[in-house]
N, C-alpha and C positions, 0 to 999 in steps of 0.2 A: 106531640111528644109529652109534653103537659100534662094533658088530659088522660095519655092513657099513665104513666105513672099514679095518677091521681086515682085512676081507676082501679090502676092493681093496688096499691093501698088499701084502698078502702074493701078491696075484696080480701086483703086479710086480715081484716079485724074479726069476722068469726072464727079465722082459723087460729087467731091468737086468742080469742074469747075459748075452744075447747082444748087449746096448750094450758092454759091457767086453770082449767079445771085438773084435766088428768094429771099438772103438775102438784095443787095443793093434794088430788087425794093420794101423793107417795105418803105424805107426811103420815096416813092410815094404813097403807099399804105396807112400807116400811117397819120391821120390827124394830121395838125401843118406844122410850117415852121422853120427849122433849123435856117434861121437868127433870128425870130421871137423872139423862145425861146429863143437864147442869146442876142437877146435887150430887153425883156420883153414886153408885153402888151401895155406900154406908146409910145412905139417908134413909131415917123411918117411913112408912105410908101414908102418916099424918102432916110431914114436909111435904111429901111429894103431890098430895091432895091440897096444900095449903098453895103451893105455887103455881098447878094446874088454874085453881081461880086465880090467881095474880094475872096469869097469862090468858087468862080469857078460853083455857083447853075443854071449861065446860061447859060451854055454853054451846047452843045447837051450830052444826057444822056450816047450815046456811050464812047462820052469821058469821061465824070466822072467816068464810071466803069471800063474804061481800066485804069483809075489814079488810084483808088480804088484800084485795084486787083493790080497795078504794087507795089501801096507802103506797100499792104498786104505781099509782098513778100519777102519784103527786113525790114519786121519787125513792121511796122508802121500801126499802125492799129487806128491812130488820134487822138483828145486826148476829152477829155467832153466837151459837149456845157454847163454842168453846174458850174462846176470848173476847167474845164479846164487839169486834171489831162490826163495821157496816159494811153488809153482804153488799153492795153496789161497788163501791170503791173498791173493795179488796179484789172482786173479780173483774173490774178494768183494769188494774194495776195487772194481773196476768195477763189478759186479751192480745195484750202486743204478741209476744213470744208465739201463741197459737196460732197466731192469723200469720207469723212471720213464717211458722213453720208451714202450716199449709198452703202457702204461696210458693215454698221452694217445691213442696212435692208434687204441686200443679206443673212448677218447671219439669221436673225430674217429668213426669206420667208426659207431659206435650215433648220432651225434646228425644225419650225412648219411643215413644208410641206414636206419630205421626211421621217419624221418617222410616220405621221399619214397615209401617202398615203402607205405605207409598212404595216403596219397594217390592213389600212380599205382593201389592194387585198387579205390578208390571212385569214379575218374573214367577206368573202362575203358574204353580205347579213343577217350580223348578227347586233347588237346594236351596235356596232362600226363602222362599215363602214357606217350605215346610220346617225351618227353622223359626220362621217370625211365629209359625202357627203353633208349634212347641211351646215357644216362649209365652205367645198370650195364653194358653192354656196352662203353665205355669203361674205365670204372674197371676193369676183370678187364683188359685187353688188353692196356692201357700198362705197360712196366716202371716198379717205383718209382725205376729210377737214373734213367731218364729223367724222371720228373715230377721227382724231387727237383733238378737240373739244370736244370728249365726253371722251378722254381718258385726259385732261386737268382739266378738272368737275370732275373726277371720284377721280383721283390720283392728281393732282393738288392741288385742291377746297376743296374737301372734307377730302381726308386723307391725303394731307399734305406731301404724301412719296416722290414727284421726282420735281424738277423746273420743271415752264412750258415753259420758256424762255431761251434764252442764250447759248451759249458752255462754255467750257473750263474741263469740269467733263464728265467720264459716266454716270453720274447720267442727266446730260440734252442731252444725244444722245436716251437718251432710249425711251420717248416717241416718237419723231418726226420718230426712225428708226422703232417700232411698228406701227405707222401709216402710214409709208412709205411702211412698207413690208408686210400687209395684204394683199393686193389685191395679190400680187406675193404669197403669199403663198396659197391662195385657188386655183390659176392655177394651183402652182407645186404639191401638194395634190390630186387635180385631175388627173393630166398628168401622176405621180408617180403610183398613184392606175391604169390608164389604160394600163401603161405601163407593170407592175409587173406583171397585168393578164394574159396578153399576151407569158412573158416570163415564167414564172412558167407554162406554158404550151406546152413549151417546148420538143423534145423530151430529150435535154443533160439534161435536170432539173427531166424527169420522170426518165433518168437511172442512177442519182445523188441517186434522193428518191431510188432506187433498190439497189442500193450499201449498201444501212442502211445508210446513210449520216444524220447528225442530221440536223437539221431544218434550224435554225441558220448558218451552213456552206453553207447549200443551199441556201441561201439566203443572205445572207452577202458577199461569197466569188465568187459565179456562177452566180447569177439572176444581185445582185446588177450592176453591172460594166454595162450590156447590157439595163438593164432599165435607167441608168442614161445618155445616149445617148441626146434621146429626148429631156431631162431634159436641159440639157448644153444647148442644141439650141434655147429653149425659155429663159435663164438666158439671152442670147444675145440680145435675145427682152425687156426683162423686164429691164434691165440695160438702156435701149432707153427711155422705160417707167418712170423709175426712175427719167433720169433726168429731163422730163416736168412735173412727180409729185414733184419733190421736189422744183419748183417754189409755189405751194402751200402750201405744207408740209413746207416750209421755214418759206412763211409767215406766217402761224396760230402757228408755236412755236416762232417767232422771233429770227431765227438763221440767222446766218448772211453768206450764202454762194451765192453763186451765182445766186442763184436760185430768191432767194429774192431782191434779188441785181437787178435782171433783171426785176424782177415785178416794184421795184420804179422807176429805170430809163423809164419802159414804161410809168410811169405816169407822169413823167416828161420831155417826149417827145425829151431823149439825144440820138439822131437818134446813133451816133457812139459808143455808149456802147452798145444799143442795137443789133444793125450789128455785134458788137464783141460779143458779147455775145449768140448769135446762132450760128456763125461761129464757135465758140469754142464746144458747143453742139453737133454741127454736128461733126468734128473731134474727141471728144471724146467718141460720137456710133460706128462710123469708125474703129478707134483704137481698143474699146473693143469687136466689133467683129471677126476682127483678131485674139486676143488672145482667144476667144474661137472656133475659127475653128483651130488653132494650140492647142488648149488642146484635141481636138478629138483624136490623136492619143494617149494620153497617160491614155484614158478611153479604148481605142480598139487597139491594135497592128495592128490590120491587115491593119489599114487606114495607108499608107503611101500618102507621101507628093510629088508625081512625078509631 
């Protein structure tokens, strides 16, 4: 177990070696000029070229990214061209709220999408399953600004039952993690019903039913574990997904994580919060795929970790 942790590490250190490239060249890609934005619009050409050398913006690009990356290293990840604050700190001090939210909408996508996709493989082709098949083709279709929006009008606006803004209650994770976790649930609904058909077709599942085995065992205790395979593989992907959705999902409830945090510093052109804050993105898809290719084995025994 060790060993292979150790291994997928260290296989993503190129892949974090070409996140830090494609992340410093937004700072070129990006319209605006980092001394610009911290003298403001009034400042003459001869400021703006005087703080450029302050900041080291003229010197060959080579070097600023080997500076870049050296002081990424040793903890420093710079501080805002708007107030000045250190981009590290400010964006952990967010990280709770994102990760609290997409834990709930992983709830929300596993507790929709795995008992309707178990459902619609057992009743194929009957009023249920063309309902589940509805639904997942739904849930994939609609944007989450849009659900998040119409679940704000609905529950918000009209009946009054849940904030539409803010953290600090379950009562305000609940909308933004429903309109987070739609789309993830009509995939896993999907994936669930094609996987289940698959397995219940089986032979260890035909000589389960011969046994007299009740329904229930068969499927809860024998099918479930080898259908949910698949399943783990794309939670890995949709946790990716998660966190580019919830820079949206963020802003249309006004919660305050990172997500949102990163949409206002793009508008306000703070090249180094936004660098940190894909930086940080990437490493935490990194990470959470790790932890789901080490839960593989404890859905399936047989996968060891050589």
């Amino acid at each position: 177990m060790h060993v292979f942790i150790l291994k997928r590490l260290i296989q993503a250190i190129p892949v974090l070696f070409l996140v830090t490239i494609i992340v410093f060249s937004m700072m070129f890609i990006l319209p605006g000029c980092p001394a610009r934005t911290m003298l403001g619009e009034e400042a003459t050409p001869e400021e703006v070229a005087s703080l450029r050398r302050a900041m080291g913006l003229d010197r060959p690009v080579v070097i600023q990214y080997v500076e870049w990356v050296g002081n990424i290293l040793q903890g420093d990840f710079g501080r805002s061209l708007q107030d000045g604050r250190l981009v590290f700190p400010t964006l952990i001090s967010r990280l709770p709220a994102t990760i609290e939210l997409l834990i709930a909408s992983l709830v929300v996508s596993f507790s929709i999408g795995i008992p309707i996709g178990i459902i619609s493989s057992l009743r194929r082709n009957k009023p249920s399953d063309i309902f589940a098949r509805v639904f997942a083709l739904l849930g994939i279709s609609m944007p989450n600004f849009w659900v998040g929006l119409m679940l704000i009008l609905i529950f918000s606006y009209h009946l009054q039952w849940l904030p539409a803004t803010g953290r600090g209650t379950v009562a305000n994770l609940i909308l933004p993690a429903i309109a987070l976790g739609t789309a993830s649930a009509g995939l896993i609904t999907r994936l669930m019903r094609s996987t289940m058909l698959e397995v219940i077709g089986l032979d260890y599942i035909r000589t389960a039913r011969a046994k007299g085995l009740r329904q229930s065992i068969i499927v809860y205790k024998h099918a479930l574990k080898n259908a949910l395979l698949p399943v783990l593989t794309v939670v890995g992907l949709q946790m990716g997904y998660g966190l580019g959705g919830s820079v949206i999902t963020e802003t249309v409830f006004a919660y305050p994580g990172i997500g949102r945090f990163a949409y206002q510093r793009l508008m306000q052109r703070d090249f180094p919060m936004i660098m940190g804050n894909l930086l940080l993105f990437a490493v935490l898809f990194i990470v959470i795929n790790i932890i789901i290719d080490i839960s593989y084995g404890f859905l399936d025994p047989r996968i060891r970790y050589d």
